[in-house]
N, C-alpha and C positions, 0 to 999 in steps of 0.2 A: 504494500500500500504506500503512496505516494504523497506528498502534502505540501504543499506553500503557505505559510503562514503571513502574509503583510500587511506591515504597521508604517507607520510613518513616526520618524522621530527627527526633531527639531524641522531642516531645511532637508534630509534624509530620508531614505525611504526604505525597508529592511525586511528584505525578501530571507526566511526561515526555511529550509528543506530537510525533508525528513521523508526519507526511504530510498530509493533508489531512481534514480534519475538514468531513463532511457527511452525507448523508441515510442512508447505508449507515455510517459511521464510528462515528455518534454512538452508534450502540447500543453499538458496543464502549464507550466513554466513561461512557456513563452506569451498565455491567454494572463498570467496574474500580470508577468513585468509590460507588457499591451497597455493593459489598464490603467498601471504607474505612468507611463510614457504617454498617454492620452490625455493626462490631467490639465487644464487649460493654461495653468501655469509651469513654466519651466520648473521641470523637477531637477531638485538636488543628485548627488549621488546615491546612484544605488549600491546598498549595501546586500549579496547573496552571502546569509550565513549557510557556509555547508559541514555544521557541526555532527547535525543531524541526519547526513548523505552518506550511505552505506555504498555506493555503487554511482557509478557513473561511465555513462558508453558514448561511442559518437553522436548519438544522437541528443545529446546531453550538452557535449562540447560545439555542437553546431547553434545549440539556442542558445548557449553563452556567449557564441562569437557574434550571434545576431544581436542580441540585448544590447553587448558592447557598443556594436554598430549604430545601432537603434537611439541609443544614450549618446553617443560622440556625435552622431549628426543632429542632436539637440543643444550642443554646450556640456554635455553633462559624463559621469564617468560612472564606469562599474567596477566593483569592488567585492574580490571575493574576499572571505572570513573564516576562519577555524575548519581549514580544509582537514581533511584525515588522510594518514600517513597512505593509505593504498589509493584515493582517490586520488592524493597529489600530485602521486607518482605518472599514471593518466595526464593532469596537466602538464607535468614536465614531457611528457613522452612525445603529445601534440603540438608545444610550445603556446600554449595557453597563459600560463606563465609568466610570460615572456609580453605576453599581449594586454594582460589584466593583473594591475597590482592584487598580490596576496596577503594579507597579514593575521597575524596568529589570533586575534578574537573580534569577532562580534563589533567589541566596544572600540578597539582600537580602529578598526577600519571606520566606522563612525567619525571618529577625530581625526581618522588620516594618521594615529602615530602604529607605530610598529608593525613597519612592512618586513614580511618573511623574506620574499623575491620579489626583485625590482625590474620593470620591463625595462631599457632601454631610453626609450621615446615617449612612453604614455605620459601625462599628464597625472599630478596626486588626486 
């Protein structure tokens, strides 16, 4: 069973995942961060906590790269959070990574401080 859980916090917006993120998932995923991205005012960063993400396949990694997308062609960035050590390995393997700041919790990716892995080029 799959789940999104989002809140909005401060200028923020904090997409929660819990189960496993793949080919049947991703549409929920990509239908909640839609919703976020719809809102009439430019949204803040999006925050995907994957504390709670057991799995994740390409189909997974392709709605993340859209979101990103999605968010950068508004001004705005995505941010994953408390990724788990088998899923992360998946980002690193894609260069996800590489593409989407990582940082080790929830809270910190909120404030922007403590990034695990730093893309390159992206923007904080």
């Amino acid at each position: 069973m799959f789940a999104v859980e989002v809140r909005q916090t401060g200028q923020a917006w904090l997409l929660a995942l819990h189960g496993e993120l793949d080919f049947n998932s991703a549409v929920q995923l990509r239908q909640a961060a839609d919703r976020v991205v719809s809102e009439p005012s430019r949204p803040g960063p999006m925050v995907i906590d994957c504390a709670g993400l057991g799995f994740c396949d390409s189909s997974g990694i392709s709605s993340l790269i859209a979101i990103h997308q999605w968010l950068s062609a508004r001004g705005s960035t995505l941010r994953l959070a408390a990724v788990p050590p088998t899923v992360a390995r998946i980002f690193t393997l894609t260069g996800l990574d590489l593409l989407v700041r990582v940082y080790s919790t929830a809270s910190h990716a909120l404030e922007g401080e403590g990034v695990t892995a730093s893309p390159a080029d992206a923007p904080a």
